[in-house]
CHARMM internal coordinates of N, CA and C (Angstrom, degrees):
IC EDIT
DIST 1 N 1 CA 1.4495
DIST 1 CA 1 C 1.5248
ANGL 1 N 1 CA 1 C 111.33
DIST 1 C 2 N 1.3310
ANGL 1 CA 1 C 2 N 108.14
DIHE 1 N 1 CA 1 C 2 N -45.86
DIST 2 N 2 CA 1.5720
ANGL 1 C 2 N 2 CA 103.14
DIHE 1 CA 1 C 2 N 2 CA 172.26
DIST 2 CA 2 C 1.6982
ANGL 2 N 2 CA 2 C 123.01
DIHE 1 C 2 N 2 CA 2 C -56.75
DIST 2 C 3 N 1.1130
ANGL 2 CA 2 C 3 N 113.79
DIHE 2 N 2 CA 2 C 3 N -25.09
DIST 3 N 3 CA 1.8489
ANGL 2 C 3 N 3 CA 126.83
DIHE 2 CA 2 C 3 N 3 CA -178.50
DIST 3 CA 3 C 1.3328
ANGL 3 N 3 CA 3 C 78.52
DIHE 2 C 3 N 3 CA 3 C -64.84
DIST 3 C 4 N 1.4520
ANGL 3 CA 3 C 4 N 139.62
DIHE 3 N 3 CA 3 C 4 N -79.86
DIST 4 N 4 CA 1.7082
ANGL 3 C 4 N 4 CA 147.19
DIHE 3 CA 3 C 4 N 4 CA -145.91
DIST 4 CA 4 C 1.4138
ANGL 4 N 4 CA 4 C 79.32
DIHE 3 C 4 N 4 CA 4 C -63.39
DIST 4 C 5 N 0.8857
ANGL 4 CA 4 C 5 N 148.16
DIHE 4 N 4 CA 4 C 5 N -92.06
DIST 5 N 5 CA 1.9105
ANGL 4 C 5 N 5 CA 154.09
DIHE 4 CA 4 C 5 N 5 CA -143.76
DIST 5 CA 5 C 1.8035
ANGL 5 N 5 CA 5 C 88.52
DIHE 4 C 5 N 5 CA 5 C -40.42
DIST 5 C 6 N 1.0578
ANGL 5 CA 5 C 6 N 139.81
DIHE 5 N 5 CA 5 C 6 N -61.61
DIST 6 N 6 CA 1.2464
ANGL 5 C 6 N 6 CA 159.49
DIHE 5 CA 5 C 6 N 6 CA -119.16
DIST 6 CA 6 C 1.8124
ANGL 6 N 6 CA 6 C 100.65
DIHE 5 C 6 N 6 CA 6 C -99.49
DIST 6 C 7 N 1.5986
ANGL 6 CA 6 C 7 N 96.23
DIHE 6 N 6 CA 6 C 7 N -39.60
DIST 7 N 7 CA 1.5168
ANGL 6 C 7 N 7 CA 104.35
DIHE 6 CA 6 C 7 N 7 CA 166.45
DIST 7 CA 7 C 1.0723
ANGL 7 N 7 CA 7 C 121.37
DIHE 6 C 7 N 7 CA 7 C -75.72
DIST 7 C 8 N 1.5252
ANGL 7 CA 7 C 8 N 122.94
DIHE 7 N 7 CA 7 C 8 N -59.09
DIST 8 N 8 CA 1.3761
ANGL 7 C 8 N 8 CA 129.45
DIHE 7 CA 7 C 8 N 8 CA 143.54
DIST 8 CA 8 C 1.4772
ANGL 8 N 8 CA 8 C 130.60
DIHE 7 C 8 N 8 CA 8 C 13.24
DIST 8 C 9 N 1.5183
ANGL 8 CA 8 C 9 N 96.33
DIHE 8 N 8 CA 8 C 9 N -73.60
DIST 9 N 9 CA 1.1131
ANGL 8 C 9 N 9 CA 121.60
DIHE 8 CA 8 C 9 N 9 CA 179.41
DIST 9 CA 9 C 1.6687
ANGL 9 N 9 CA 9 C 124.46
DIHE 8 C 9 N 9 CA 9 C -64.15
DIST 9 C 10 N 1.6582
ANGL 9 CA 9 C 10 N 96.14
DIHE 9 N 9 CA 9 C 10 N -35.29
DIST 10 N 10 CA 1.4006
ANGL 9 C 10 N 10 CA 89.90
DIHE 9 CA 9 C 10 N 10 CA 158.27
DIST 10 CA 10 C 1.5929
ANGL 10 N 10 CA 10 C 147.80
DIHE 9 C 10 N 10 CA 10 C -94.46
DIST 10 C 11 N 1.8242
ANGL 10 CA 10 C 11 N 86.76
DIHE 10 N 10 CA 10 C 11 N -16.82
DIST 11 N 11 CA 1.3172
ANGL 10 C 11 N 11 CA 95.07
DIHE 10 CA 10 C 11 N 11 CA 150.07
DIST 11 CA 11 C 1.5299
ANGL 11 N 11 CA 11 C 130.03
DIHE 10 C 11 N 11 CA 11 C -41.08
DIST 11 C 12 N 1.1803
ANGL 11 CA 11 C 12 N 103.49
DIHE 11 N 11 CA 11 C 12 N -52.32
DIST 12 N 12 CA 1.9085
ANGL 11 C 12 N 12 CA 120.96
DIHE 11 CA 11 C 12 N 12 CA -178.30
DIST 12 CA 12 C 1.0878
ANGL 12 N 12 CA 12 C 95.24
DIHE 11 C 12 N 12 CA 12 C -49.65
DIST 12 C 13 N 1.5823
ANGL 12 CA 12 C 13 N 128.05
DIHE 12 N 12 CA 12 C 13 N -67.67
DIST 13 N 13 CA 1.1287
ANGL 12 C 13 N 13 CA 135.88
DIHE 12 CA 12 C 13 N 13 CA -119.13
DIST 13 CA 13 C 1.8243
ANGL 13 N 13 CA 13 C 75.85
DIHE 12 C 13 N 13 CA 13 C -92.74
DIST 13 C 14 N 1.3851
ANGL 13 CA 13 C 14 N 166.42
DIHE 13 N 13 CA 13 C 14 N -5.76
DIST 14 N 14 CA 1.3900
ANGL 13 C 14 N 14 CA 150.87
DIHE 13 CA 13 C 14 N 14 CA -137.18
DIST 14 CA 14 C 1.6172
ANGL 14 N 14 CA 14 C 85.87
DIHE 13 C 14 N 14 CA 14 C -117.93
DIST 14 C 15 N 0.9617
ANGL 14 CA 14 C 15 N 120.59
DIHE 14 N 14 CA 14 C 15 N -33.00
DIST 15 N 15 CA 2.2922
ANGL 14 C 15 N 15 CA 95.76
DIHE 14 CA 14 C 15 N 15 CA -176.93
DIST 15 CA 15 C 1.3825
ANGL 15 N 15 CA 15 C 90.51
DIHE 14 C 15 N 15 CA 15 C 105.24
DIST 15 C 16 N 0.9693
ANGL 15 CA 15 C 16 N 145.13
DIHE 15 N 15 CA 15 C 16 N -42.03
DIST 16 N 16 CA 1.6768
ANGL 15 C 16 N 16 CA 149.75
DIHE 15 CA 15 C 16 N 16 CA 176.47
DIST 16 CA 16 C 1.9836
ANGL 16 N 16 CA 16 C 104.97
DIHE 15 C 16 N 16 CA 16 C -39.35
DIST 16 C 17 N 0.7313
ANGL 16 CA 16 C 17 N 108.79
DIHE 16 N 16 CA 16 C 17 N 82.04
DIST 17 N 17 CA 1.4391
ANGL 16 C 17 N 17 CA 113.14
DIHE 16 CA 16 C 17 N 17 CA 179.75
DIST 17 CA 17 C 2.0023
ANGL 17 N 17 CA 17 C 108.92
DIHE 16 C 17 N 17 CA 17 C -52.37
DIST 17 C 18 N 1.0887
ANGL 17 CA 17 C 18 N 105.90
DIHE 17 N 17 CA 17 C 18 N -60.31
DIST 18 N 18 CA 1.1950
ANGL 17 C 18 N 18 CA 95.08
DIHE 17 CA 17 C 18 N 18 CA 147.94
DIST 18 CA 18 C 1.2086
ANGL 18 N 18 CA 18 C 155.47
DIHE 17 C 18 N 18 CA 18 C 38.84
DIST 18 C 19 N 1.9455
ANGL 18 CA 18 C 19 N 94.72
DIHE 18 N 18 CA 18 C 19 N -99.96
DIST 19 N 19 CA 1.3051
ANGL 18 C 19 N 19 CA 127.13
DIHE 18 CA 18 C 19 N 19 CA 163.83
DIST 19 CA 19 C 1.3527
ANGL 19 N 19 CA 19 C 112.27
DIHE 18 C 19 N 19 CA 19 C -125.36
DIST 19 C 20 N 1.3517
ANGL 19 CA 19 C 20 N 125.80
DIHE 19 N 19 CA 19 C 20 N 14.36
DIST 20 N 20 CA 1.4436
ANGL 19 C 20 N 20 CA 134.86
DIHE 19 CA 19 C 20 N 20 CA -171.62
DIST 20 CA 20 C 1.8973
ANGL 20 N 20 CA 20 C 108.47
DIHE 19 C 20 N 20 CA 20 C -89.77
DIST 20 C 21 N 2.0577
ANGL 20 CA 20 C 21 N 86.33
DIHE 20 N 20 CA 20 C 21 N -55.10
DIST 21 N 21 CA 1.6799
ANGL 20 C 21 N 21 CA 93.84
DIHE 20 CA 20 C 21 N 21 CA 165.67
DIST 21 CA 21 C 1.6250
ANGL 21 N 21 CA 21 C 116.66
DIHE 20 C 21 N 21 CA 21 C -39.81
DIST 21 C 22 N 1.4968
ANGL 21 CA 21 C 22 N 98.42
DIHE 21 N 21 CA 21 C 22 N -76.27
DIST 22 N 22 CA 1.4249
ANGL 21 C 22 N 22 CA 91.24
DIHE 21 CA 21 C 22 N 22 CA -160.24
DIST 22 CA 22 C 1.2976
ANGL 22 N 22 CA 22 C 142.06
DIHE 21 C 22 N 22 CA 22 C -57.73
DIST 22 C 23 N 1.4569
ANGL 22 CA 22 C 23 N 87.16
DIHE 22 N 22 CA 22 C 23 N -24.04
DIST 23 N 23 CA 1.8498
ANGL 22 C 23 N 23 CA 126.75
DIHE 22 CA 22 C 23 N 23 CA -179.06
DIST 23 CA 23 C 1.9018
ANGL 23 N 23 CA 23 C 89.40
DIHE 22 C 23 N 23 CA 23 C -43.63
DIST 23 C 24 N 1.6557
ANGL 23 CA 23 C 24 N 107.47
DIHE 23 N 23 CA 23 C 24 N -69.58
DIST 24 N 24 CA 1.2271
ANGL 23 C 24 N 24 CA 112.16
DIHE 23 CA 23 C 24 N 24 CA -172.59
DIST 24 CA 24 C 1.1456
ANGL 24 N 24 CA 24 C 119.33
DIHE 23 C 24 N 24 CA 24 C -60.53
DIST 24 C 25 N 1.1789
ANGL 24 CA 24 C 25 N 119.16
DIHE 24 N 24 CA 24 C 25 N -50.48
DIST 25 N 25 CA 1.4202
ANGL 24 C 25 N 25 CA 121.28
DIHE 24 CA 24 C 25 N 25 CA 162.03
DIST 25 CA 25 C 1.7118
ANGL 25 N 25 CA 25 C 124.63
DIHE 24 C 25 N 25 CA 25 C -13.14
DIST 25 C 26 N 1.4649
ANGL 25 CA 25 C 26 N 90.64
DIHE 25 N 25 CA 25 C 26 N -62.03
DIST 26 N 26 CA 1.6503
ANGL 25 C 26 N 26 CA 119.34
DIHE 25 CA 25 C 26 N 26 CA -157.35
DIST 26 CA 26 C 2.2359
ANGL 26 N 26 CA 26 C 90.16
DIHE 25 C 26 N 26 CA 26 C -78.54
DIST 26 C 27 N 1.3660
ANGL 26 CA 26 C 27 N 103.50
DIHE 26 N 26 CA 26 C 27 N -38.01
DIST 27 N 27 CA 1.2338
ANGL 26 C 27 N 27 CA 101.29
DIHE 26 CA 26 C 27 N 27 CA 174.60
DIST 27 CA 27 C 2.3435
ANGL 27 N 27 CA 27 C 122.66
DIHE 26 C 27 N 27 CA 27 C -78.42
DIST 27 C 28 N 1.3295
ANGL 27 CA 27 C 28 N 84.97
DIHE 27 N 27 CA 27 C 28 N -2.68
DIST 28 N 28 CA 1.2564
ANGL 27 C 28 N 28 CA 106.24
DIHE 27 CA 27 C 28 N 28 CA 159.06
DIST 28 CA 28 C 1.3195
ANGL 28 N 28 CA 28 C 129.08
DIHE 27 C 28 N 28 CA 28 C -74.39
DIST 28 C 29 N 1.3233
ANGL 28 CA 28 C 29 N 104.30
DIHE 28 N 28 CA 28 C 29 N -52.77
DIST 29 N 29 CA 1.2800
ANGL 28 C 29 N 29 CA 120.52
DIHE 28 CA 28 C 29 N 29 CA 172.53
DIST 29 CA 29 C 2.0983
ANGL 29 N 29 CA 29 C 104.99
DIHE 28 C 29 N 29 CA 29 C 111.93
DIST 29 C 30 N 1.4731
ANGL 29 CA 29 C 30 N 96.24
DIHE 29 N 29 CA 29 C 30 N 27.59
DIST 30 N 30 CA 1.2695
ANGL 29 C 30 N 30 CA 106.30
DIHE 29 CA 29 C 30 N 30 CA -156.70
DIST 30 CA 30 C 1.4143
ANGL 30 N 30 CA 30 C 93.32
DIHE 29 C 30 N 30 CA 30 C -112.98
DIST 30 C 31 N 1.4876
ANGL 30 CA 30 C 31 N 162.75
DIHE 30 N 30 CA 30 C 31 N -20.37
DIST 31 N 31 CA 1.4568
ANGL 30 C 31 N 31 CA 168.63
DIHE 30 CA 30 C 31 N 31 CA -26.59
DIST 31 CA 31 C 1.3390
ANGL 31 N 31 CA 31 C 98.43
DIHE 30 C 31 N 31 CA 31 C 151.64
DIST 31 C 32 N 1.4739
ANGL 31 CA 31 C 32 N 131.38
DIHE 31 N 31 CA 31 C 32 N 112.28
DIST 32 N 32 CA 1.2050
ANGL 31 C 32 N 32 CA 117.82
DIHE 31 CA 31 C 32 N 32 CA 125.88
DIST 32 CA 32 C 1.7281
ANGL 32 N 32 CA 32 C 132.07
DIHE 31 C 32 N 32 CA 32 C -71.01
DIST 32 C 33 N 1.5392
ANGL 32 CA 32 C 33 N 109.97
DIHE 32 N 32 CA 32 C 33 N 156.18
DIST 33 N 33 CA 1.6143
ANGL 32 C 33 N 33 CA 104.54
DIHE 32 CA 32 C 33 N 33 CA -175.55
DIST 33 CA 33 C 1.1121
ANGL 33 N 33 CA 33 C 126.74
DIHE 32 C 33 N 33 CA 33 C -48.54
DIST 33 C 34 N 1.6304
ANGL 33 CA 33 C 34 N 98.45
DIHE 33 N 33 CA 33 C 34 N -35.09
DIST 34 N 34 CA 1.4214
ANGL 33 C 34 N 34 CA 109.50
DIHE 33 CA 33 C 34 N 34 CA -148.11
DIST 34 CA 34 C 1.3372
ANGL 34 N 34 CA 34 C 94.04
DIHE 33 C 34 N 34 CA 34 C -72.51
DIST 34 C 35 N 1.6402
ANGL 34 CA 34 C 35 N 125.67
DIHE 34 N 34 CA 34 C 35 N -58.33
DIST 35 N 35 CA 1.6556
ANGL 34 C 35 N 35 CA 140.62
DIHE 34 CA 34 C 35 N 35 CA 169.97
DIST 35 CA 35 C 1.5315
ANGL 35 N 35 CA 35 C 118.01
DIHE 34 C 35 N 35 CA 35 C -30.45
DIST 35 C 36 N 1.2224
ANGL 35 CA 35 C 36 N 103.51
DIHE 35 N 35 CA 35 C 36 N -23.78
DIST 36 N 36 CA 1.8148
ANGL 35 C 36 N 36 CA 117.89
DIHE 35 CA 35 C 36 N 36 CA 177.99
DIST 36 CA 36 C 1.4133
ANGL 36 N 36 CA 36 C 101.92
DIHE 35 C 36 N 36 CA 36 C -84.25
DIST 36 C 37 N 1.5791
ANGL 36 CA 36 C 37 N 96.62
DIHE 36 N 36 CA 36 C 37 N -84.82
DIST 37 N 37 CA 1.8105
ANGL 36 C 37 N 37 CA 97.95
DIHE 36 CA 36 C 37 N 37 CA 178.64
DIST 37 CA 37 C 1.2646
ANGL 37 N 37 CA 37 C 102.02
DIHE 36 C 37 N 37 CA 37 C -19.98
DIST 37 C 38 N 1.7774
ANGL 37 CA 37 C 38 N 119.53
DIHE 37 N 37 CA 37 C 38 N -78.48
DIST 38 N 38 CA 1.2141
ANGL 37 C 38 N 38 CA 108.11
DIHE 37 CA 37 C 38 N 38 CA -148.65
DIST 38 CA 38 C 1.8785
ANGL 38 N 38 CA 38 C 130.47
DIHE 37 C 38 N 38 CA 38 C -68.34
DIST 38 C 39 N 1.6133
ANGL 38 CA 38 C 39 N 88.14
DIHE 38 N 38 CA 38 C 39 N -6.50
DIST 39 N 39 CA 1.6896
ANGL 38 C 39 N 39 CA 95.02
DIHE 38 CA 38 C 39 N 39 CA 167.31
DIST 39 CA 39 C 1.6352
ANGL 39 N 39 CA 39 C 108.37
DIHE 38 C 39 N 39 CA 39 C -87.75
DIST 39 C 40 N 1.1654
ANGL 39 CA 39 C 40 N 122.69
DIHE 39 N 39 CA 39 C 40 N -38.46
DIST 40 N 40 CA 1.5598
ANGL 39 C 40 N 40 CA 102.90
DIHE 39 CA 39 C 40 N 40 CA 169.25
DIST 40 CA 40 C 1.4136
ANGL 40 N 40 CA 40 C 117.96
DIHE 39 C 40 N 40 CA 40 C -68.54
DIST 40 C 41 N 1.0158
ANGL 40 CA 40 C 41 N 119.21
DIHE 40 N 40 CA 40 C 41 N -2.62
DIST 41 N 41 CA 1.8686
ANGL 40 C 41 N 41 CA 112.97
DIHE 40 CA 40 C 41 N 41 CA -179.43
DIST 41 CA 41 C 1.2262
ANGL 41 N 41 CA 41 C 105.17
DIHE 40 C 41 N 41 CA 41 C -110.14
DIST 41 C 42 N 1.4702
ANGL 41 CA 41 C 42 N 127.26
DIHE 41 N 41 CA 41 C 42 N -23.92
DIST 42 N 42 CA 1.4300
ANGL 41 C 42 N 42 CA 124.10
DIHE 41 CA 41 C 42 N 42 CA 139.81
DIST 42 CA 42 C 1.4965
ANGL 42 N 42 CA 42 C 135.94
DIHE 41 C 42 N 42 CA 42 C -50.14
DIST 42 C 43 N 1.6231
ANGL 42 CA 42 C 43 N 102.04
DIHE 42 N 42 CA 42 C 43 N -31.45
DIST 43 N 43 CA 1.5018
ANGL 42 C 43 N 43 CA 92.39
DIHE 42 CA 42 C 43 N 43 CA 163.15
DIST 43 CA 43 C 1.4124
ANGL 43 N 43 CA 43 C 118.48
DIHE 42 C 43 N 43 CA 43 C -97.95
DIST 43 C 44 N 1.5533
ANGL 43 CA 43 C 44 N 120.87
DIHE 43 N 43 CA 43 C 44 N -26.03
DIST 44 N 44 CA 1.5023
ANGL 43 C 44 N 44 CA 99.45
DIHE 43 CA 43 C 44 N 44 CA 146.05
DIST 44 CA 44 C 1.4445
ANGL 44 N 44 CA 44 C 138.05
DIHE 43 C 44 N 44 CA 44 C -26.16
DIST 44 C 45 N 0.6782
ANGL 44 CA 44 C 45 N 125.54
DIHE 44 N 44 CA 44 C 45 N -62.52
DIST 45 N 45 CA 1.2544
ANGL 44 C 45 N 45 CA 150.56
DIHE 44 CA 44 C 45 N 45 CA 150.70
DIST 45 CA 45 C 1.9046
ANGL 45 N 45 CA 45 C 128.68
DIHE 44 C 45 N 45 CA 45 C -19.23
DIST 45 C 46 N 1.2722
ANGL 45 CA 45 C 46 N 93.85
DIHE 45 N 45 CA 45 C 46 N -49.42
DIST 46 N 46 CA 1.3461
ANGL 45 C 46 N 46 CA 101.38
DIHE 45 CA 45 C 46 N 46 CA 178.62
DIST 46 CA 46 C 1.6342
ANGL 46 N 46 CA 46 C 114.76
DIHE 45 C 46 N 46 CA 46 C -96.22
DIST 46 C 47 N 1.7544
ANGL 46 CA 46 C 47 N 112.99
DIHE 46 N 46 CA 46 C 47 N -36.32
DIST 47 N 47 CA 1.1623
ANGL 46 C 47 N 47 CA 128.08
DIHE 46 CA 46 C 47 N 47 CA -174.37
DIST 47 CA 47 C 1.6556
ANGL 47 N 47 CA 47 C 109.44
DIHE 46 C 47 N 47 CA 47 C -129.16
DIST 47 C 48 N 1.1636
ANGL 47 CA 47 C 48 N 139.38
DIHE 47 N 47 CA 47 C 48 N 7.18
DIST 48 N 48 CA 1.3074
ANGL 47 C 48 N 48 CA 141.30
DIHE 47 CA 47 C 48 N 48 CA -171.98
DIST 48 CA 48 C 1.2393
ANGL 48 N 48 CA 48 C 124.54
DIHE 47 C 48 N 48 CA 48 C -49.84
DIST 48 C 49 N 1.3799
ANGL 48 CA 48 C 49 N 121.15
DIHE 48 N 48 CA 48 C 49 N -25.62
DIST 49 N 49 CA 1.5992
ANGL 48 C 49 N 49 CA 119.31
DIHE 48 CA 48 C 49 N 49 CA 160.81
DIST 49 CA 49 C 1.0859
ANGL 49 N 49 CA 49 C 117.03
DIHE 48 C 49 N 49 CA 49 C -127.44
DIST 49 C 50 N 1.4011
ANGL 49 CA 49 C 50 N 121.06
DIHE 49 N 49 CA 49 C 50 N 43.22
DIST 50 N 50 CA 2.0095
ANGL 49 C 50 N 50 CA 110.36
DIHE 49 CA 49 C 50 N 50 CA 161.04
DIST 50 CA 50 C 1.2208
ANGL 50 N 50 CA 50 C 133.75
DIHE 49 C 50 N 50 CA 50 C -60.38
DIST 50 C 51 N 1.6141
ANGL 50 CA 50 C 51 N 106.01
DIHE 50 N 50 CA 50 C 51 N -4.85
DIST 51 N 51 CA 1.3109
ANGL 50 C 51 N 51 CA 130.27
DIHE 50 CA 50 C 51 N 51 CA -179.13
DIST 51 CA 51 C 1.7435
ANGL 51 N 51 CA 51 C 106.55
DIHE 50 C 51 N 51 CA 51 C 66.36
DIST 51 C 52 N 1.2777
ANGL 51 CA 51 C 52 N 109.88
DIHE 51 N 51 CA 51 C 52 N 49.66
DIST 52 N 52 CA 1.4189
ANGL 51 C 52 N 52 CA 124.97
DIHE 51 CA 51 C 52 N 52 CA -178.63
DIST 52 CA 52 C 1.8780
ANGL 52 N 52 CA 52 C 91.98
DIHE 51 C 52 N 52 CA 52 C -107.76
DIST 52 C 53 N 2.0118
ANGL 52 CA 52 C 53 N 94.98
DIHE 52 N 52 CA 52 C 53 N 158.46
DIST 53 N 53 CA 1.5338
ANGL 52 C 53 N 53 CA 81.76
DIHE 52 CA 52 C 53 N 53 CA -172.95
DIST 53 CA 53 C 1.8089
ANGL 53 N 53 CA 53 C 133.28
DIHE 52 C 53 N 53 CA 53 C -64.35
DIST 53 C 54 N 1.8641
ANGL 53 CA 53 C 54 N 96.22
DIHE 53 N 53 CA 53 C 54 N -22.85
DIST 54 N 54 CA 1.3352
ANGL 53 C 54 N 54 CA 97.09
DIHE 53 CA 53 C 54 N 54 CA 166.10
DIST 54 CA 54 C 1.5199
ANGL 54 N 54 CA 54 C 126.57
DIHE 53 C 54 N 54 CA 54 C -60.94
DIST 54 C 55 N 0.9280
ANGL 54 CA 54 C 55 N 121.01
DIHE 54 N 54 CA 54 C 55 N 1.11
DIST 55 N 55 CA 1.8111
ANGL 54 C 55 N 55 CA 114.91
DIHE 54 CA 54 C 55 N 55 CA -177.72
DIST 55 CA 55 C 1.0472
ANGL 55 N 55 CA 55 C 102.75
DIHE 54 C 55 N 55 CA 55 C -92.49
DIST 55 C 56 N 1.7727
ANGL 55 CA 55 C 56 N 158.43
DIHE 55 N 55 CA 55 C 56 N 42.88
DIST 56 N 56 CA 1.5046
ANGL 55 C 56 N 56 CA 151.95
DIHE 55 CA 55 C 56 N 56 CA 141.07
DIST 56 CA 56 C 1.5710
ANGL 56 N 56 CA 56 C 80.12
DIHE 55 C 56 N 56 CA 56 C -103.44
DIST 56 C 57 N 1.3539
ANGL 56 CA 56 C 57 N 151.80
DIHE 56 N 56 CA 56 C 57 N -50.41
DIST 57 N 57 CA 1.3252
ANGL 56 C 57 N 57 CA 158.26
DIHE 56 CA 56 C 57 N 57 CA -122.30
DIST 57 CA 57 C 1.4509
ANGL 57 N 57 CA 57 C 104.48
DIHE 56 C 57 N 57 CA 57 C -89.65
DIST 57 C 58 N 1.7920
ANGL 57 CA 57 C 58 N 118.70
DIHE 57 N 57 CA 57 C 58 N -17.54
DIST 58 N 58 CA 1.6058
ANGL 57 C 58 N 58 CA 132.93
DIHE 57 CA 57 C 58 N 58 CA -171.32
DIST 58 CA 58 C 1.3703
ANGL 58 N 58 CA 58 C 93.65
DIHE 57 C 58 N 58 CA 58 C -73.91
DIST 58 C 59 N 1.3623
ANGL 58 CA 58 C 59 N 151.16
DIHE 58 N 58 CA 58 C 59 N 92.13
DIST 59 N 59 CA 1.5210
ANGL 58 C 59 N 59 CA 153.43
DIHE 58 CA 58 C 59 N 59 CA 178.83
DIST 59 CA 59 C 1.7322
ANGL 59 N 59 CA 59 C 101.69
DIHE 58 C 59 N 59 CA 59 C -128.03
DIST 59 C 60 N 1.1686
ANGL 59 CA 59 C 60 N 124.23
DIHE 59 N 59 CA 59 C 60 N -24.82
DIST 60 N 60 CA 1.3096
ANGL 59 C 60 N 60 CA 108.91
DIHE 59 CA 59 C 60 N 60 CA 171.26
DIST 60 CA 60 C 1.5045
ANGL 60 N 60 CA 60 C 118.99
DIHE 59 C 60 N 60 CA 60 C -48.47
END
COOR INIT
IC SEED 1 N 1 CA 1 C
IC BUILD
């Protein structure tokens, strides 16, 4: 659980609204899955290999 918290966290922490919202959200305790998943596979999606540090972090 701490690895997931840890991603989370950097999701939030990247400025990417994106994956920044929900990230916090979800670290709120405010997040449904589905709204998460589908923003990290949306940003997969849009940016998944710029070779920025979030792109190993796309595992949903």
């Amino acid at each position: 659980m701490e690895e997931l918290k840890s991603i989370m966290e950097k999701f939030a922490a990247s400025g990417w609204d994106l994956i920044a919202v929900p990230a916090k959200q979800w670290l709120e305790g405010k997040s449904d899955k589905d709204s998460l998943v589908a923003a990290v596979n949306q940003a997969d999606k849009e940016c998944g290999n710029c070779g920025c540090e979030l792109d190993p972090l796309s595992f949903i």
